[in-house]
C-alpha positions as CSV (number, residue, x, y, z in Angstrom):
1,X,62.7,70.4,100.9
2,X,65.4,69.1,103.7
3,X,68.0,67.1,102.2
4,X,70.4,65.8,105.3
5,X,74.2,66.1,104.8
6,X,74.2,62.1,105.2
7,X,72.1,62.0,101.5
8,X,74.8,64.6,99.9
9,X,77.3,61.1,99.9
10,X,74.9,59.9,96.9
11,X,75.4,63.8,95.2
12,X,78.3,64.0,92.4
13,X,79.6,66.8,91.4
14,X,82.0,66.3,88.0
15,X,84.3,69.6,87.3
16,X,85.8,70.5,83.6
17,X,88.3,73.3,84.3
18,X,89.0,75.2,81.5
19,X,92.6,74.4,80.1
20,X,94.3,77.8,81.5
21,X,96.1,77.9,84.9
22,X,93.9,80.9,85.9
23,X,90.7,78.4,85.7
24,X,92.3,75.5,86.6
25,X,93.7,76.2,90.1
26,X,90.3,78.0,91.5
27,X,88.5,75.1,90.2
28,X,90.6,72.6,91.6
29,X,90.2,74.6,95.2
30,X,86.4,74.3,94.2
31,X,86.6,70.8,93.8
32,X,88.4,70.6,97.4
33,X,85.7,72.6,98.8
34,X,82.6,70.1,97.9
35,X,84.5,67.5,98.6
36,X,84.9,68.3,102.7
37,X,80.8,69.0,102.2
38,X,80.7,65.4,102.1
39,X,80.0,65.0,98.4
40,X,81.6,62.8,95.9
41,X,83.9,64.8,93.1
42,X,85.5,64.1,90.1
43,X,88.1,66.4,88.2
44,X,88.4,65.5,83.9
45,X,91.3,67.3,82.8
46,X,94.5,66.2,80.4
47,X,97.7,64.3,81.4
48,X,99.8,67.8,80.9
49,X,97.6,69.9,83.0
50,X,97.1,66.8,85.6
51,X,100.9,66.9,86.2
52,X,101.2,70.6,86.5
53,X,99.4,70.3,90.1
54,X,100.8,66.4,90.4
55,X,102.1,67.2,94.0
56,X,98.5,68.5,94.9
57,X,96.8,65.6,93.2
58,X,99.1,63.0,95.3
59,X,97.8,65.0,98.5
60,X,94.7,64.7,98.1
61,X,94.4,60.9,97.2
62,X,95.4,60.3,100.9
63,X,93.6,63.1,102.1
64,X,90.1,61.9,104.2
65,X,88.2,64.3,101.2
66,X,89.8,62.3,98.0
67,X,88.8,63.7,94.8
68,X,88.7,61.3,91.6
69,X,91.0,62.3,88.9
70,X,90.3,61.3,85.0
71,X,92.6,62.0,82.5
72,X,91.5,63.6,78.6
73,X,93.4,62.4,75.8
74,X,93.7,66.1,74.0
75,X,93.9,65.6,70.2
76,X,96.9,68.1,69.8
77,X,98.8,66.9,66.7
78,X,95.2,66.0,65.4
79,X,94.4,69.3,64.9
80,X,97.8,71.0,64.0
81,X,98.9,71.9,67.6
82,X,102.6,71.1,68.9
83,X,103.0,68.0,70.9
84,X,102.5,69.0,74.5
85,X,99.9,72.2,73.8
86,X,97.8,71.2,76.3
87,X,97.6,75.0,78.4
88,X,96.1,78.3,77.1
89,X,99.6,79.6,78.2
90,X,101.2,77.5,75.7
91,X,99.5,79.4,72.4
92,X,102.4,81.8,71.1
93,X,99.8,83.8,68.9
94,X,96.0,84.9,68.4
95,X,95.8,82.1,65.4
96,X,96.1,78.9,67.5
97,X,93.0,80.4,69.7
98,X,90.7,79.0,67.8
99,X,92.8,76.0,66.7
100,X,93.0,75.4,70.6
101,X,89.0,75.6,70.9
102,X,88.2,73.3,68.4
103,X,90.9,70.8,69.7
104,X,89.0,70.9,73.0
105,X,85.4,70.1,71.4
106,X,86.9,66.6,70.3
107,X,86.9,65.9,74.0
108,X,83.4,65.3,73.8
109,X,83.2,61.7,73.2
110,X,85.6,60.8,76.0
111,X,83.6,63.0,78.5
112,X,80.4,61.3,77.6
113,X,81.9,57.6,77.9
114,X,83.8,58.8,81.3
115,X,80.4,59.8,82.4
116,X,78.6,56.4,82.1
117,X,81.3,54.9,83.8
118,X,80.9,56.9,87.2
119,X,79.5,55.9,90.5
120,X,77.7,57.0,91.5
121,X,76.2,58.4,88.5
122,X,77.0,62.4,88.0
123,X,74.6,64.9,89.4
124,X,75.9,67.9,87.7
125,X,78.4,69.4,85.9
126,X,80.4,72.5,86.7
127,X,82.6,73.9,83.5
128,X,85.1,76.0,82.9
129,X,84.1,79.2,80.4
130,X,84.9,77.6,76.8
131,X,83.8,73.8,78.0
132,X,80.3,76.1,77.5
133,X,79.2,73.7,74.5
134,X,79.2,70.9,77.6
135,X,76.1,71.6,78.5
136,X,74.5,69.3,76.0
137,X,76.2,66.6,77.5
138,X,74.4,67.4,81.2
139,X,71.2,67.8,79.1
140,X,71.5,64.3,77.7
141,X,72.5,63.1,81.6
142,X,69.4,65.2,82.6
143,X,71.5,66.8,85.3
144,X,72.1,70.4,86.2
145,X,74.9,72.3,84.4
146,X,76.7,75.4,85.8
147,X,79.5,77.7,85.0
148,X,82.8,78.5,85.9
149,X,83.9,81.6,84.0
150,X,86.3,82.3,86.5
151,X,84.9,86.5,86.5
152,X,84.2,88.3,88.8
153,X,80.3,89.4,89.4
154,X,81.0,93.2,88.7
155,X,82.8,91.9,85.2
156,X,80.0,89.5,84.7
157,X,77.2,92.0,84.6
158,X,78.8,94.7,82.4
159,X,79.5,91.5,80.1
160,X,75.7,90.8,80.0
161,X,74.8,94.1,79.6
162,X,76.8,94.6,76.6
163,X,75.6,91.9,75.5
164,X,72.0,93.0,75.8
165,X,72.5,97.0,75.0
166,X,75.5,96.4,72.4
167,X,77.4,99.6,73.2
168,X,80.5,98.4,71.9
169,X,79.1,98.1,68.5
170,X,78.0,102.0,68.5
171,X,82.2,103.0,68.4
172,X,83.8,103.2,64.7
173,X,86.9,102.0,66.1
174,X,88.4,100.0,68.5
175,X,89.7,102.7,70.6
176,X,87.2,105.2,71.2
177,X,85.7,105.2,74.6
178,X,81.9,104.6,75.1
179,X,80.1,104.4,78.6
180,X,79.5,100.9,79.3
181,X,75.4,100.7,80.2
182,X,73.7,99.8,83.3
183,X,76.0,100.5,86.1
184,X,75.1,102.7,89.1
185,X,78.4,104.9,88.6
186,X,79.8,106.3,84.9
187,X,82.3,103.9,83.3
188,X,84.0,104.6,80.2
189,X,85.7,101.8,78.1
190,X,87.3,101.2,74.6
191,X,86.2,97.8,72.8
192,X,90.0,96.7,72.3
193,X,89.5,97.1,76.3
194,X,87.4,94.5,76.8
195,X,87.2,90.6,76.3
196,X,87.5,88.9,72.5
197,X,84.1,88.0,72.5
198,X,83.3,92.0,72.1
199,X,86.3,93.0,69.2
200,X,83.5,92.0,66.6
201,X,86.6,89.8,64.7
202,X,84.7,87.4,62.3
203,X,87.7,84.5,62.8
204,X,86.2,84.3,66.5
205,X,82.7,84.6,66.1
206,X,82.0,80.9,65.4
207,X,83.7,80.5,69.1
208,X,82.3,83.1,70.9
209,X,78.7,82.1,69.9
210,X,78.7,78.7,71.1
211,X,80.3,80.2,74.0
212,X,77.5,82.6,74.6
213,X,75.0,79.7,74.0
214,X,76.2,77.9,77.0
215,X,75.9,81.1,79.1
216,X,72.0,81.4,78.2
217,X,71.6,77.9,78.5
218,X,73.4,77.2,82.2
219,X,71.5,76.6,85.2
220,X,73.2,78.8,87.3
221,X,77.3,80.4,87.9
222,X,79.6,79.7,90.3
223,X,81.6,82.7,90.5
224,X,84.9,82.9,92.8
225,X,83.9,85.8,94.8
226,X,82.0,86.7,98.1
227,X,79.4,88.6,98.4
228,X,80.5,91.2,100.8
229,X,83.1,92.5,98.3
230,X,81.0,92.8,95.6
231,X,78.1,94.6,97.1
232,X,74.7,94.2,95.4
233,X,76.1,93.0,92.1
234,X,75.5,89.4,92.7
235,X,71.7,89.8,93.3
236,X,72.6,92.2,89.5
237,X,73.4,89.3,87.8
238,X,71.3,87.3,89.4
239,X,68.5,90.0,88.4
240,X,69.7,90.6,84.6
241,X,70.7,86.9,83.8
242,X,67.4,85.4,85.9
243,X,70.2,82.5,86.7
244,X,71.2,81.1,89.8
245,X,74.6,82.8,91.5
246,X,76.6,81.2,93.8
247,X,79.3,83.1,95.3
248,X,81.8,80.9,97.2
249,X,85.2,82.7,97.7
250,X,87.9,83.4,97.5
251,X,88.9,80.0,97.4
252,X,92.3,80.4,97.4
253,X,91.7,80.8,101.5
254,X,91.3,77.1,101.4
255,X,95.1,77.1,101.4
256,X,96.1,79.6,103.8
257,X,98.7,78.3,106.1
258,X,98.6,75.0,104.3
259,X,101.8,73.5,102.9
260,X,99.7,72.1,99.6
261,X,98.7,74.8,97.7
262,X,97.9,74.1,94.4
263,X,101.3,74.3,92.6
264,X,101.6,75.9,89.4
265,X,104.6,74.5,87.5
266,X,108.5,75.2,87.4
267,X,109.0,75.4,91.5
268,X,112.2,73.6,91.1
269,X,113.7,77.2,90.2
270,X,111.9,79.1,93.5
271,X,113.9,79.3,96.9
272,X,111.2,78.9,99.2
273,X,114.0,79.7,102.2
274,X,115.6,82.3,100.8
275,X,112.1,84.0,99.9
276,X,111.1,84.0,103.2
277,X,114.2,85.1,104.8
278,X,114.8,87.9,102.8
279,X,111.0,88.9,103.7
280,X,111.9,88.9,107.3
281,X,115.0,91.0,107.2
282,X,112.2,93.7,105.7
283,X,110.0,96.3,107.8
284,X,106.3,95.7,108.2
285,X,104.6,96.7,104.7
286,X,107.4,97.6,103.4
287,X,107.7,95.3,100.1
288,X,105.5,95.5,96.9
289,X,105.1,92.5,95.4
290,X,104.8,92.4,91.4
291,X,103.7,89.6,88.9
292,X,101.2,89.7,85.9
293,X,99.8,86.1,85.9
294,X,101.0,83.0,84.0
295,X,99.9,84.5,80.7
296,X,100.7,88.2,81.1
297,X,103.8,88.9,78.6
298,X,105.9,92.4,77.4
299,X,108.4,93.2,75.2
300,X,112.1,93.6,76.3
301,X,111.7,97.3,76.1
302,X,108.8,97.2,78.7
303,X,110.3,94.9,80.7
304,X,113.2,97.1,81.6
305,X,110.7,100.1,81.8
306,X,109.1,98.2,84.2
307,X,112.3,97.2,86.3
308,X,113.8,100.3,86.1
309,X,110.7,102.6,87.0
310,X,110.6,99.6,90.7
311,X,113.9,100.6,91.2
312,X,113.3,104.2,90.5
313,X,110.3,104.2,93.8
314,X,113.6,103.2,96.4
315,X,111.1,100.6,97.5
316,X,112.2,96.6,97.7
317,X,110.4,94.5,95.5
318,X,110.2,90.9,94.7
319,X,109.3,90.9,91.0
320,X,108.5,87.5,89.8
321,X,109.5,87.3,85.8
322,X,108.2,84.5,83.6
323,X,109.9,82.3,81.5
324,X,108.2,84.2,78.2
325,X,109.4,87.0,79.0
326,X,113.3,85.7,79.5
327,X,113.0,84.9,75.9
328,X,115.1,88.1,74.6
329,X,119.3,88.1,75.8
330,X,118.6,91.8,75.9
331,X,116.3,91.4,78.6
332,X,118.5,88.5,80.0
333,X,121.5,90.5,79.9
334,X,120.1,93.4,81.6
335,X,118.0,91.6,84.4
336,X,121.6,89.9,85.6
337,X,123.5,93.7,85.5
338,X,120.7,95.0,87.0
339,X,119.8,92.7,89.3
340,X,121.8,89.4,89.9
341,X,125.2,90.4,90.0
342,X,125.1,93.6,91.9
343,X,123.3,91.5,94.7
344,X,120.8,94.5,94.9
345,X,119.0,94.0,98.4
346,X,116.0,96.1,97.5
347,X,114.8,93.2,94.9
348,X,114.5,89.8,95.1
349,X,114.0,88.1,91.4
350,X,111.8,85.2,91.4
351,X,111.9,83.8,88.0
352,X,109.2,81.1,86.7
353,X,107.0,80.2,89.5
354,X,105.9,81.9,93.2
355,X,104.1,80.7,95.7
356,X,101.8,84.2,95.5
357,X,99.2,83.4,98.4
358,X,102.4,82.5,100.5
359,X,104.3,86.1,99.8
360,X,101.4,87.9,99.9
361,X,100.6,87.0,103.3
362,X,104.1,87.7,104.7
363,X,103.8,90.9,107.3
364,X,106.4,92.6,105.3
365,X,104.5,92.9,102.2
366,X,102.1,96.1,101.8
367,X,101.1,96.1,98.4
368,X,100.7,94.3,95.1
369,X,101.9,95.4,91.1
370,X,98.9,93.5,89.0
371,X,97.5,92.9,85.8
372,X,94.0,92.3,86.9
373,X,93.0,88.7,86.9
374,X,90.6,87.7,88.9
375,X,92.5,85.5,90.8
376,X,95.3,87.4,91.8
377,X,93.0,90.3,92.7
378,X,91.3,88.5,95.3
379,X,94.1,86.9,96.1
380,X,95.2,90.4,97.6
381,X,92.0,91.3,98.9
382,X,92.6,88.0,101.2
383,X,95.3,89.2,102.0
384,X,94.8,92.6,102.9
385,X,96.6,94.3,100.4
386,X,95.9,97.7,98.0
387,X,97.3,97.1,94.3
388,X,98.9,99.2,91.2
389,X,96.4,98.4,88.5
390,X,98.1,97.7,85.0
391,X,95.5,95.4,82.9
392,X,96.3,93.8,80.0
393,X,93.8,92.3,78.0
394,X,90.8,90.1,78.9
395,X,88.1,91.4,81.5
396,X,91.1,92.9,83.8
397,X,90.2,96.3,82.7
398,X,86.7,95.9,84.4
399,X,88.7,94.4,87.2
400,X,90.5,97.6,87.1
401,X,87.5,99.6,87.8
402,X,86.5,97.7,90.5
403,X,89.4,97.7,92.6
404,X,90.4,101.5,91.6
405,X,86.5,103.1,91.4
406,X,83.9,100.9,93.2
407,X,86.3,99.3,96.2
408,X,89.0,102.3,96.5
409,X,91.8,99.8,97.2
410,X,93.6,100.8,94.1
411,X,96.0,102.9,92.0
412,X,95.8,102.8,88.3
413,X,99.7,102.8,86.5
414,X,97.3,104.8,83.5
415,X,97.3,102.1,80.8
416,X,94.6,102.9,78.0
417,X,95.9,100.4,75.4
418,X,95.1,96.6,75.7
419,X,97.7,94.1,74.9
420,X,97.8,91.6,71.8
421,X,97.6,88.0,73.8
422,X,100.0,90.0,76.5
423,X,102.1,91.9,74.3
424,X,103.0,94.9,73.8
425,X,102.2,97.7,71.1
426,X,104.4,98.4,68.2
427,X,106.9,100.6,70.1
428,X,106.8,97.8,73.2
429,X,106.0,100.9,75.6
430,X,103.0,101.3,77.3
431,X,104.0,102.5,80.8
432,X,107.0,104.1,81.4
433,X,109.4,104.1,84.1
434,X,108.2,107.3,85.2
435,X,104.7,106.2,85.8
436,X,105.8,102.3,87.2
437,X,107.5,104.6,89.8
438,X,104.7,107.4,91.0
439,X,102.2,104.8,90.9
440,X,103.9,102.3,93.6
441,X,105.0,105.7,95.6
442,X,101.6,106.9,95.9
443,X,100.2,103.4,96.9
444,X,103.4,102.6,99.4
445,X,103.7,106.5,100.7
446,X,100.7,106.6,102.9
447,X,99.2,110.0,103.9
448,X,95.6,110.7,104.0
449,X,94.2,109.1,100.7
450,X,96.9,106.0,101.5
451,X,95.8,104.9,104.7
452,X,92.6,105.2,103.6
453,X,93.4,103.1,100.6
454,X,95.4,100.4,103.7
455,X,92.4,100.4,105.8
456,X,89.8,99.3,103.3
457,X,91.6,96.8,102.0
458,X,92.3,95.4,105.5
459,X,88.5,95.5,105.9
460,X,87.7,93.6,103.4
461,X,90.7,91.1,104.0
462,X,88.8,90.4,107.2
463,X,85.3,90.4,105.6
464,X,87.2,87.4,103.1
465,X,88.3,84.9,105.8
466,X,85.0,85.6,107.8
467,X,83.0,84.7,104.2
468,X,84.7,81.5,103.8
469,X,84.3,80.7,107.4
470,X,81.5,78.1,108.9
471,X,78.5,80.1,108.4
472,X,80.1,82.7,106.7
473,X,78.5,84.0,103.3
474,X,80.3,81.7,101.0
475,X,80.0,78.9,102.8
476,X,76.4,79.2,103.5
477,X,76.3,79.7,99.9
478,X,78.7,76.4,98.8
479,X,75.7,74.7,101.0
480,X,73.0,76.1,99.2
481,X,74.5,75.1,96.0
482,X,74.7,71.0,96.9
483,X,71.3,71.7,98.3
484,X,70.0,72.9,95.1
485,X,71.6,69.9,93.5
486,X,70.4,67.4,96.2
487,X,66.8,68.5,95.3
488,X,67.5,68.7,91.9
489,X,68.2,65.2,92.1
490,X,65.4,64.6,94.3
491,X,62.6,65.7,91.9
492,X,64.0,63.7,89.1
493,X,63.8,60.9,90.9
494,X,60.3,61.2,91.9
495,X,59.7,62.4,88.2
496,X,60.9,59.3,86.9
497,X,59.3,57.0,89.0
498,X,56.1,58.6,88.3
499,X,56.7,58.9,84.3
């Protein structure tokens, strides 16, 4: 069935990002991306997380693609939650998870009433990974309901298969490795290794039901990839799950060279000027760039591990430091000696905020110190760059065996441990300075293996921007997935004026 573009203007697409900064800014850029296909989109979030990307919301009110905003009251104190604990990055420990959950589930009733107020009506729903009990709500709409997990295809379908062969349950403890089933190459992983939904810890299981509910009950997943990266494993999941896949990234190239990225909080403390200039007085892939993501924290003892084992590879560095991880006047103490006072021109210190996509597309970066999420990994495939893998906790171990095994683009640091919620283990060492430092020499030193490493992940940098390109694999697919919706919409139509 031919739906014309001109029909898509009567298509709504409403969006539920989950409440964690690495779902709500691809989301957001999803949003953007349906609207310029000439739909109509609507973004429900709460006032806290609406003001964390205000700036970008402003934008795009004026912008010829406007997107509709609607802000959640979230029941916070009603629950037990501090005033303002509106973020994932906000919990302080592994208790308030499920506290946090249950707080979002009392949404429902405001969704549902927000819903029968829309025009045009909605047409489906796209939700973040723990909005997964949503899907009753599209049910009672009669619409299609899809999911964001925010995972990569790879990470998706070892997650179904361990859902479906339950090797993590064949272990006797949480540290002893098991091959995880159903992949075309052998991968050995430890249950503390992978997401909470697999530690088999009865305070979560409630949560991670309902969760996996949603998953066998969605109509298809939009998955913040493209498919040349991940070759073959999107027709995998498509295969193993028999749902729909739509892979439409990386979105984060709908903000290359654009002045409104989608801002993450705290920029009043970044130096965009002085950022840039002190790239410039640097050689051509010469930098490594380090963060670990909003939500990756370490004790004070790694943290100077960390900083001393950069300094130890001669290399510069821009190491952007959280605000968590401030929290100790050890730490503080020793990040101004170390690097403040002296003025050290190897390292630039970027604390709070950084505008990533920005410094990662400078000429004078060549590689990238990560944790693994999703988001930041393909936000250095865009870009070109080969990464020092040091996962925390979450899926970012499978992310690890992507970039490191399957794509080559990587060097693993040689963290075996997960972290609690991003912290470190009893002694607060994981990786010590020794390691930090081999690992970014052997991806920054080049020879043989390295410029190997450079030129596939230059090839696939180029394989990104031609995806999300007109005709371009991702964006042939973002049209497929408003056609699918458009005739969706089409048979229920003609259903019910047949019924």
């Amino acid at each position: 069935m031919e739906i014309s573009t001109s029909n898509h203007q009567n298509l709504h697409f409403v969006l539920l990002p989950w409440l964690a900064p690495g779902h709500m800014i691809p989301m957001i850029d999803i949003a953007r991306l349906l609207a310029e296909h000439g739909v109509t989109v609507t973004v429900l979030t709460t006032p806290a997380n609406a003001s964390r990307i205000q700036p970008t919301i402003d934008r795009i009110s004026h912008s010829t693609h406007p997107i509709q905003f609607i802000p959640l009251h979230f029941p916070t104190t009603e629950v037990g939650l501090p005033e303002g604990c509106e973020n994932m990055d906000s919990i302080t420990s592994t208790a308030m998870i499920t506290t946090f959950y249950n707080a979002s589930k009392l949404l429902r009733e405001q969704i549902v009433h927000h819903l029968h107020k829309l025009k045009p009506a909605p047409s489906c729903i796209i939700a973040g990974m723990c909005f997964a009990w949503t899907y009753v709500i599209a049910r009672e709409f009669g619409v299609p309901w899809f999911l964001f997990h925010g995972f990569s295809c790879f990470s998706l379908f070892c997650l179904h298969n361990l859902h479906l062969y339950k090797s993590h349950e064949t272990v006797s403890s949480p540290t002893e490795p098991f091959v995880l089933p159903g992949l075309p190459h052998r991968f050995e992983i430890t249950r503390e290794q992978l997401p909470m939904h697999f530690h088999l810890l009865p305070q979560y299981q409630e949560m991670c039901d309902e969760v996996r509910e949603g998953e066998l009950a969605m109509d298809g997943e939009i998955v913040n990839s493209f498919d040349e990266l991940e070759l073959g494993y999107s027709e995998r999941l498509e295969a193993a799950t028999m749902k729909k896949v739509w892979t439409v990234g990386p979105v984060s190239l709908y903000n290359k060279g654009r002045s409104d990225m989608v801002e993450r909080g705290n920029q009043s403390m970044f130096d965009e000027m002085r950022c840039l200039n002190w790239l410039d007085s640097k050689k051509p892939e010469s930098v490594v760039y380090v963060s670990f993501g909003s939500m990756g924290r370490f004790t004070p003892a790694q943290m100077m591990e960390l900083g001393s084992g950069l300094l130890a590879s001669n290399r510069p560095f821009i190491w952007v430091v959280r605000e968590g991880e401030r929290s100790s006047e050890e730490v503080e103490d020793w990040l101004l000696e170390k690097f403040e006072k002296n003025g050290d021109s190897r390292c630039l210190l970027i604390r709070g905020w950084a505008p990533q996509v920005m410094i990662m597309a400078h000429p004078a970066v060549g590689g990238f110190v990560t944790h693994c999420g999703w988001n930041s990994t393909l936000e250095a495939v865009s870009s070109g760059l080969p990464m020092v893998t040091w996962p925390l906790f979450s899926e970012q171990f499978l992310n690890e065996n992507l970039v490191v095994d399957v794509l080559g683009i990587g060097v693993a640091v040689g963290v075996r441990t997960a972290t609690k919620w991003g912290r470190g283990g009893e002694d607060g060492v994981l990786v010590g300075r020794e390691d930090v430092a081999k690992a970014v020499e052997r991806l920054m030193d080049g020879g043989e293996e390295g410029e190997e490493r450079k030129r596939r992940a230059k090839e696939l940098g180029e394989k990104a921007k031609k995806a999300m390109e007109k005709g371009g694999s991702s964006y042939s697919n973002m049209t497929n997935l408003i056609q699918y919706v458009a005739e969706y919409a089409a048979k229920s139509t003609v259903e019910h004026m047949t019924s």
